[in-house]
C-alpha positions as CSV (number, residue, x, y, z in Angstrom):
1,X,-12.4,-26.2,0.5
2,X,-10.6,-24.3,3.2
3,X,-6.4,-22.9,1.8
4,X,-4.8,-19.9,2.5
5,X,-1.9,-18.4,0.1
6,X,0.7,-16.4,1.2
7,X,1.9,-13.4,-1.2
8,X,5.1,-12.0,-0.8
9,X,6.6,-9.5,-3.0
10,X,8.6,-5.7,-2.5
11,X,7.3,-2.2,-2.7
12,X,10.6,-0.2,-3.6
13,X,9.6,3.6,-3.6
14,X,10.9,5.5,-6.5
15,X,9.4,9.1,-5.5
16,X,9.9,10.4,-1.5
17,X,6.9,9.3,0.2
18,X,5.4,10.2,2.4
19,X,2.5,8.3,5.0
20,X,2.0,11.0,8.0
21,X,2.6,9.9,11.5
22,X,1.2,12.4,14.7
23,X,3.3,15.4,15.2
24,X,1.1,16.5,18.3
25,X,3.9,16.1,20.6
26,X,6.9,17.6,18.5
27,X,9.4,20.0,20.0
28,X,9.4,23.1,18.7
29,X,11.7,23.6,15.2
30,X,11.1,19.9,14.7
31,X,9.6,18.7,11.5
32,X,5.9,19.6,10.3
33,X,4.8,16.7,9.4
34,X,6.7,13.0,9.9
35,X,6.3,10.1,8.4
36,X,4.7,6.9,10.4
37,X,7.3,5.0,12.2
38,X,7.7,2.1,13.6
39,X,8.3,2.6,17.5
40,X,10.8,-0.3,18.4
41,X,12.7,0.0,15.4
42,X,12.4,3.9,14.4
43,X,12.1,2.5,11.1
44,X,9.9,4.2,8.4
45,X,6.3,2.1,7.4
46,X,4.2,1.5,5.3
47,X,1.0,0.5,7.2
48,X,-0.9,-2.4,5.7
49,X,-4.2,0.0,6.2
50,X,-2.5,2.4,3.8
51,X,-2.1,-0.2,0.7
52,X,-5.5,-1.5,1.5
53,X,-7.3,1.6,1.2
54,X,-5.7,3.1,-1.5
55,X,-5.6,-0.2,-3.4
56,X,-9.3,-0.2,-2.8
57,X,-10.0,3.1,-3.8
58,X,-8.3,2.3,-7.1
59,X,-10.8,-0.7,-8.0
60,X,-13.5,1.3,-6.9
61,X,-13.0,3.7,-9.9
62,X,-12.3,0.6,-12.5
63,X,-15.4,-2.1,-10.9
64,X,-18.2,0.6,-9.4
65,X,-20.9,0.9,-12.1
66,X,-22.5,3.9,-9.6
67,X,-20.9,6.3,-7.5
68,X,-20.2,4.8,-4.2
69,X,-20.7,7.0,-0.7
70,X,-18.6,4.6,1.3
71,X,-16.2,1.0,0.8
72,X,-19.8,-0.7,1.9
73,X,-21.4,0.3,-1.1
74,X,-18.8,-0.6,-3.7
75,X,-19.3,-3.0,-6.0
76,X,-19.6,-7.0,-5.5
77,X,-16.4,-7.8,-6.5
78,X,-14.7,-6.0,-4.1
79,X,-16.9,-5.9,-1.0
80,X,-16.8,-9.7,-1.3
81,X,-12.5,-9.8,-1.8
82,X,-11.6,-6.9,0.8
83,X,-14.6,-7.3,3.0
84,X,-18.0,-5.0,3.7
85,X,-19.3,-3.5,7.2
86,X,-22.8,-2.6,5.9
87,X,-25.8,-3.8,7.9
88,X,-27.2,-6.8,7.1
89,X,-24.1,-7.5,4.4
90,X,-21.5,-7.8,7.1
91,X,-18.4,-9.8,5.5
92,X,-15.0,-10.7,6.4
93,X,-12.4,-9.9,3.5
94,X,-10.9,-12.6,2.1
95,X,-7.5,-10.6,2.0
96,X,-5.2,-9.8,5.0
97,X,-2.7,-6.7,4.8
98,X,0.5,-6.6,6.7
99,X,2.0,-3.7,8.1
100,X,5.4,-3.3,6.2
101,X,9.0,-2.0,7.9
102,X,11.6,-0.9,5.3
103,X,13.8,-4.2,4.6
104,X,16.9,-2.4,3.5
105,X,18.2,0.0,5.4
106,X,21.8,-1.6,5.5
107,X,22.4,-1.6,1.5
108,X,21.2,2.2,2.1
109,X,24.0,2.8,4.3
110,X,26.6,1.2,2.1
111,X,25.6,3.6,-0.8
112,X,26.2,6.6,1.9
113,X,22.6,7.1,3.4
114,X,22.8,8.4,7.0
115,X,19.2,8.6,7.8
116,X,16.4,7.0,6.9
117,X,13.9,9.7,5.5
118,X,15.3,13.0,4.1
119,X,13.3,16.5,5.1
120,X,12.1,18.2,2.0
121,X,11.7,22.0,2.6
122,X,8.3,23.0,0.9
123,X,7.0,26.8,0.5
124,X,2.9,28.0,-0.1
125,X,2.1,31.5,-1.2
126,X,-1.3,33.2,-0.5
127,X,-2.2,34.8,-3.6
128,X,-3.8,37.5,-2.0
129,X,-1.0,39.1,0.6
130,X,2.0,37.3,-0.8
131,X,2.7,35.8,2.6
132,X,5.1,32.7,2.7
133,X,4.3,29.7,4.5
134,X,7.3,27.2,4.7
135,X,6.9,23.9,6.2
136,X,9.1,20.9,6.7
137,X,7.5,17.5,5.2
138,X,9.8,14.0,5.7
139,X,9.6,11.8,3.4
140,X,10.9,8.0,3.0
141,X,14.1,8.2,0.9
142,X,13.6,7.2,-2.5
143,X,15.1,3.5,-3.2
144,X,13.8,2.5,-0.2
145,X,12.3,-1.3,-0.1
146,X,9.4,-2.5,2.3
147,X,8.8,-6.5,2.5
148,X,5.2,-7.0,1.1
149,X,2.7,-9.8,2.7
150,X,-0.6,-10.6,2.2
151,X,-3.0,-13.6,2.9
152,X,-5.2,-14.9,0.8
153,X,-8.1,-17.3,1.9
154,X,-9.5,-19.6,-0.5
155,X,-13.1,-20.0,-1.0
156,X,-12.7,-22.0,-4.3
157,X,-10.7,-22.4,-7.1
158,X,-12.9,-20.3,-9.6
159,X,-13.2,-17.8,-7.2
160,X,-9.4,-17.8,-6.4
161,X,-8.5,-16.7,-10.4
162,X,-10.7,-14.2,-10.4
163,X,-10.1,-12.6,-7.6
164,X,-5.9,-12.7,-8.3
165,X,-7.0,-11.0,-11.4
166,X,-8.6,-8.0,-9.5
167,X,-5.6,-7.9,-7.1
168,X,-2.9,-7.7,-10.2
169,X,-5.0,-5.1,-11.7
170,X,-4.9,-3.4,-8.4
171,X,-1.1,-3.5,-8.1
172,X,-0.9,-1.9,-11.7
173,X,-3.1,0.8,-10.9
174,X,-0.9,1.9,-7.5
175,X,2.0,2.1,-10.0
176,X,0.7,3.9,-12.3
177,X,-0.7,5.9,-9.1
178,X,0.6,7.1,-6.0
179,X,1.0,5.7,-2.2
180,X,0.7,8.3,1.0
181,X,0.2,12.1,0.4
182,X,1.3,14.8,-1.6
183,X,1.1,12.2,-4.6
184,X,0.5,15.1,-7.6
185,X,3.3,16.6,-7.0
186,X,5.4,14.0,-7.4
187,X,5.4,12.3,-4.0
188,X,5.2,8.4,-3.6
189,X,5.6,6.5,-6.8
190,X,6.3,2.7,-5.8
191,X,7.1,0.1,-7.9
192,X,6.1,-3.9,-7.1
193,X,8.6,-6.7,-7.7
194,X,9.3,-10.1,-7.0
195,X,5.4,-11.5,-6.5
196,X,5.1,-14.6,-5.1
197,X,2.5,-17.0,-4.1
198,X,2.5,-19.7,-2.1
199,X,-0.7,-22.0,-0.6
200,X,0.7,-22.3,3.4
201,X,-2.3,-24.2,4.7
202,X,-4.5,-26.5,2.9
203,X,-4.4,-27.7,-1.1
204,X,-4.4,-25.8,-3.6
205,X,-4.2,-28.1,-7.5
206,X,-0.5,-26.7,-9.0
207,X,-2.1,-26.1,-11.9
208,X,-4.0,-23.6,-10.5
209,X,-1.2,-22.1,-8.0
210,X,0.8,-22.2,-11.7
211,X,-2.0,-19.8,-13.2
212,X,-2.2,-17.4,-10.0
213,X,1.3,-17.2,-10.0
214,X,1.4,-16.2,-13.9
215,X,-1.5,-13.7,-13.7
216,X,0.7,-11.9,-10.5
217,X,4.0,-12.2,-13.2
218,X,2.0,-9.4,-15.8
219,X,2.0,-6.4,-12.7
């Protein structure tokens, strides 16, 4: 059978985060270290690279039976769900990742937000001399909320179950986790709402679509 499913849903951050963007060409005084931004817009994202990886990473700790040098060598579940480069195993994912722009910037504005990201003035200390070394990290404003949307293609219906069960599992673990950098100490907890699934192309039996859509309901 040949379907794909569209999953839509929100990542709300509940922690500044931050996902680093070049500084190369910054003017001097300007911040350290900026967040990824979308160039039309100047909008904050969350790049769909981002979620994948570190959603990955996540199931690689729970699935991997051995420890795994590189994403090609994790275990069969996952190279088979979000795809494998190795040679002479070469797959395409069955998962596609969106890049995400924040989604509601205007409702930020009504509570009184001026700009989209906040600067968060951060201080090391060498332990040996004393010396301070402040820095200027920009972060993504805390109640901010990026659109999430992912494909899903459908090699069969058996495989389709178990494979939303690895995906729910891997939305638990990112909030129980963190998203960008900086995340233990206290940077970029996120929160997933509103899951939805949807089969866009092809058919998918209800029944089943009703028990995808239930096993996405327990994140």
């Amino acid at each position: 059978m040949f379907a794909k499913i569209e999953i839509t849903g929100t990542i709300e951050v509940v922690t500044g985060m931050h996902i680093g963007g070049s500084s190369a060409f910054s003017a001097i005084g300007a911040v350290d270290s900026p967040v990824i931004k979308d160039m039309r817009t100047g909008y904050p994202i969350i790049p769909g690279s981002s979620l994948k990886g570190k959603m990955r990473s996540l199931l690689a700790k729970r699935y991997n039976t051995v420890f795994a040098t590189t994403p090609d060598d994790d275990a069969e579940c996952l190279t088979s769900l979000f795809g494998s480069a190795k040679k002479g195993n070469v797959r395409t994912g069955r998962l596609l990742f969106s890049d995400m722009l924040l989604g509601n910037w205007e409702e930020l504005k009504k509570q009184g937000l001026t700009s989209k990201t906040e600067i968060k003035f951060e201080n090391t200390i060498k332990r040996t001399t004393a010396v301070a070394n402040p820095r200027q990290i920009e972060r993504v404003i805390r109640g901010s909320e990026f659109p999430l949307y992912l494909v899903y293609e459908v090699v069969d219906e058996e495989t389709l179950k178990k494979d939303f069960e690895i995906l729910r599992e891997g939305f638990r673990l990112l909030e129980y986790d963190y998203l960008g950098g900086s995340g233990s100490r206290g940077y970029g907890k996120i929160k997933i709402k509103n899951l939805y699934a949807e089969a866009v192309i092809g058919e998918v039996d209800p029944d089943v679509m009703e028990e995808c859509q239930q096993i996405l309901a327990q994140v």
